[in-house]
N, C-alpha and C positions, 0 to 999 in steps of 0.2 A: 504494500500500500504506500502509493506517494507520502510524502511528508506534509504537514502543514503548506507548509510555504509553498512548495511546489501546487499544492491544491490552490491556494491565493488567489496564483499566478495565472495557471491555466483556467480558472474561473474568472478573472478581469481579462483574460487578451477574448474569450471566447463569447463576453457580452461587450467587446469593443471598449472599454473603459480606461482611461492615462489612469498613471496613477494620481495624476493631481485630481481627475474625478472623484477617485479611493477616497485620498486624504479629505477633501473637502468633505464627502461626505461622510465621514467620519470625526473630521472637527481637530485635527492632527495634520501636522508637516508632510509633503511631498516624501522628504527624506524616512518621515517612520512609514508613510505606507512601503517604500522601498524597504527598507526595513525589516517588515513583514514578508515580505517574498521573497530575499535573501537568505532570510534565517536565521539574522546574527539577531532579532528578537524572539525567544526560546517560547518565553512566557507570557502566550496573546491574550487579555482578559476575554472573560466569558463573555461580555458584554463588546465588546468587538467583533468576536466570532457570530455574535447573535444578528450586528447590522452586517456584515459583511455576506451574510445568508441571507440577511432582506435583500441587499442591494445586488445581491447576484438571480436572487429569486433561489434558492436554491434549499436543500434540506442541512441543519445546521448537523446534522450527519456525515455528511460530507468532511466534514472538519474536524473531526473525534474519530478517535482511534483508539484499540486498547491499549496502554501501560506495557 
């Protein structure tokens, strides 16, 4: 199973989204959405992960994995 970040990633290039759309809609810098799809940030809060599945349309399943 892909990693977080890698999920991110192929979920904004595949709804057409920059990242500065991310960020904005998220309420955070350009550089933490990159950030986030790099994967030098480990620790996505829940509540990220929760609009990042609104803003994709997508199942916040997608983004959890088991331990």
């Amino acid at each position: 199973m892909a990693e977080i970040n890698d999920r991110i990633k192929e979920r904004r290039l595949a709804a057409g989204k920059t990242l500065l759309e991310v960020a904005e809609y998220l309420g955070v810098k350009e550089a933490t959405a990159q950030r986030y799809e790099s994967g030098e940030i480990k620790n996505i809060k829940h509540e990220t992960i929760v609009s990042l599945a609104q803003l994709f349309n997508c199942s916040c399943l997608l983004y959890t994995s088991p331990s």
